[in-house]
C-alpha positions as CSV (number, residue, x, y, z in Angstrom):
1,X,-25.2,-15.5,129.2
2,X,-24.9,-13.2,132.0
3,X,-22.4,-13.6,134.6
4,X,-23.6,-13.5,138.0
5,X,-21.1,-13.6,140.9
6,X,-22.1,-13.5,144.4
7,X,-19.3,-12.7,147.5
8,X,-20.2,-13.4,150.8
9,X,-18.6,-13.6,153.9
10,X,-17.6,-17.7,154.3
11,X,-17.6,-17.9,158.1
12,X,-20.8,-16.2,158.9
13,X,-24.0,-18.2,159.7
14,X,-26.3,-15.8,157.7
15,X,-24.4,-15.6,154.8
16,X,-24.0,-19.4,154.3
17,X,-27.4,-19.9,154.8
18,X,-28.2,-17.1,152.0
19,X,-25.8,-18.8,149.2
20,X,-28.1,-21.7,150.1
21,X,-31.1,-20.5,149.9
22,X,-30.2,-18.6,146.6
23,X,-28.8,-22.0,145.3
24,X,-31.8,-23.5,146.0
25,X,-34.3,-21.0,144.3
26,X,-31.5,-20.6,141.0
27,X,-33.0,-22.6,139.0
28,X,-31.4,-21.2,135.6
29,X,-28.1,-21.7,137.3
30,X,-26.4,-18.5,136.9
31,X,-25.1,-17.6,139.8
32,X,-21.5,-18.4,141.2
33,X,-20.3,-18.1,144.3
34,X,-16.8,-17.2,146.4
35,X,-15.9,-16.5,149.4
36,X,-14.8,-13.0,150.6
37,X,-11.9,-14.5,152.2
38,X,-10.9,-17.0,149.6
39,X,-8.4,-16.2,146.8
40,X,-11.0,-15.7,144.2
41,X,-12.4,-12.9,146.3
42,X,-10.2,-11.4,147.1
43,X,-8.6,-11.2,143.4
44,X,-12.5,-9.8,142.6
45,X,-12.6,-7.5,145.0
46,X,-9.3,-5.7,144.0
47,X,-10.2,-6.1,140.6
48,X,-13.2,-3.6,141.0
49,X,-11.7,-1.4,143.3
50,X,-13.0,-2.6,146.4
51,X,-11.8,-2.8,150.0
52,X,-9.9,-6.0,150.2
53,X,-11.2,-5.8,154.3
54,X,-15.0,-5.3,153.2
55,X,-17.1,-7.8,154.4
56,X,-20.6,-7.1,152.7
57,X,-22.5,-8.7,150.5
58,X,-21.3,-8.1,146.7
59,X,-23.1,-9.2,143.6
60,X,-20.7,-8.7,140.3
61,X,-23.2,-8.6,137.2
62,X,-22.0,-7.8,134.3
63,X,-18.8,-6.7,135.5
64,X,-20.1,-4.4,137.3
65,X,-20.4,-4.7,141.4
66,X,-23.3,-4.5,143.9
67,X,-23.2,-4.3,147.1
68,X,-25.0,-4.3,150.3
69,X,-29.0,-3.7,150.2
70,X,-28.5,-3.1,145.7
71,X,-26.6,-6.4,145.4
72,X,-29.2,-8.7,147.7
73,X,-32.5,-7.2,145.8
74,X,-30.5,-7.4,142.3
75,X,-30.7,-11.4,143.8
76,X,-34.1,-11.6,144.6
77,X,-35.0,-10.3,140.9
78,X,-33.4,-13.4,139.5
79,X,-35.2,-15.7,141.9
80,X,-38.1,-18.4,141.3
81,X,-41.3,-17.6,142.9
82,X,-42.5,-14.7,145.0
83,X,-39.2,-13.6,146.1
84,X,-38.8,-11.8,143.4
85,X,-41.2,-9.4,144.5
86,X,-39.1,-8.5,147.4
87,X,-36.9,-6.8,144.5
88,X,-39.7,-4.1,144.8
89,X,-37.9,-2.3,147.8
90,X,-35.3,-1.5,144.8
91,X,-37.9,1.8,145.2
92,X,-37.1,2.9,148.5
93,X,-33.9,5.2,148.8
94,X,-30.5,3.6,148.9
95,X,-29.7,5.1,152.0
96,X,-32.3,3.6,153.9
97,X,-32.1,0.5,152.7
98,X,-28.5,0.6,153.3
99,X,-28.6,1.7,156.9
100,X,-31.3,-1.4,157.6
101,X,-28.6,-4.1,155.6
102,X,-26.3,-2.7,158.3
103,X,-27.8,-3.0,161.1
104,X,-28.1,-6.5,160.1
105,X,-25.0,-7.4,159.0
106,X,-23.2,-5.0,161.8
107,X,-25.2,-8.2,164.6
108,X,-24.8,-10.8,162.0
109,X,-22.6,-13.1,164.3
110,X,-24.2,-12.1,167.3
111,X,-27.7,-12.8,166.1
112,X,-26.9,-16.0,163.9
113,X,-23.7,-17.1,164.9
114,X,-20.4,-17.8,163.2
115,X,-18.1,-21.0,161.8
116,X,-14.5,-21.6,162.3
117,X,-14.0,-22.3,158.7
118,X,-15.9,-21.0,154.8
119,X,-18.3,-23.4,154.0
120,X,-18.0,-26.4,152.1
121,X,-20.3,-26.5,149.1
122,X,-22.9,-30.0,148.8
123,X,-21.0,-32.2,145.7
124,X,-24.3,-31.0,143.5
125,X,-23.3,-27.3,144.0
126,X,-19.2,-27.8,143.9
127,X,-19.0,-26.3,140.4
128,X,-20.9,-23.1,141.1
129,X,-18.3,-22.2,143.6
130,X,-15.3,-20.1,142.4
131,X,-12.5,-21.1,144.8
């Protein structure tokens, strides 16, 4: 089985409501999930070489990491339903797909808002997250 881990920002609005939505479409189960500023993330995040301080979205698949725009659409091709489609803008250059992820994630707390602490996974979903 492939291993599919998914960092993301534990305080922000947007990102908690991604894990969810991905937990909720995941019906093969395999994805995992840690926050950036948790132990296991950071631990991943040096592992692959990445910036400790980063605070996009990564998917590690295969031991190999994803991030920003790449990482989300790699998501959406694992997806039940039509959201797998969305992994059809895999087409359109990195660079412009990367500048509209940051746009996005550069008003992410202004736009949707941010919590005091990493979210607390639902008793159903505990064993999916990492730390």
């Amino acid at each position: 089985m492939v291993e599919r881990i998914v960092l993301f920002d534990g305080v922000c609005n947007l990102c908690n409501n991604s894990v969810h939505f991905i937990l909720k479409r995941d019906i093969n189960r395999s994805f995992k999930f840690a926050s950036l500023q948790g132990e296991t993330g950071q631990k991943l995040l040096k592992q692959y070489g990445l910036n400790t301080a980063m605070n996009s979205f990564v998917l590690i698949e295969n031991n190999k990491p994803y991030l920003k725009s790449t990482a989300a659409l790699r998501v959406c091709m694992k997806l039940r339903g039509a959201w797998r489609l969305f992994s059809l803008f895999i087409v359109i250059p990195k660079p412009f797909r990367d500048f509209v992820y940051e746009v996005i994630a550069n008003n992410r707390y202004k736009w949707f808002g941010k919590k005091e602490s990493c979210l607390l996974p639902l008793p159903e979903w505990k064993d999916r997250f990492l730390d």
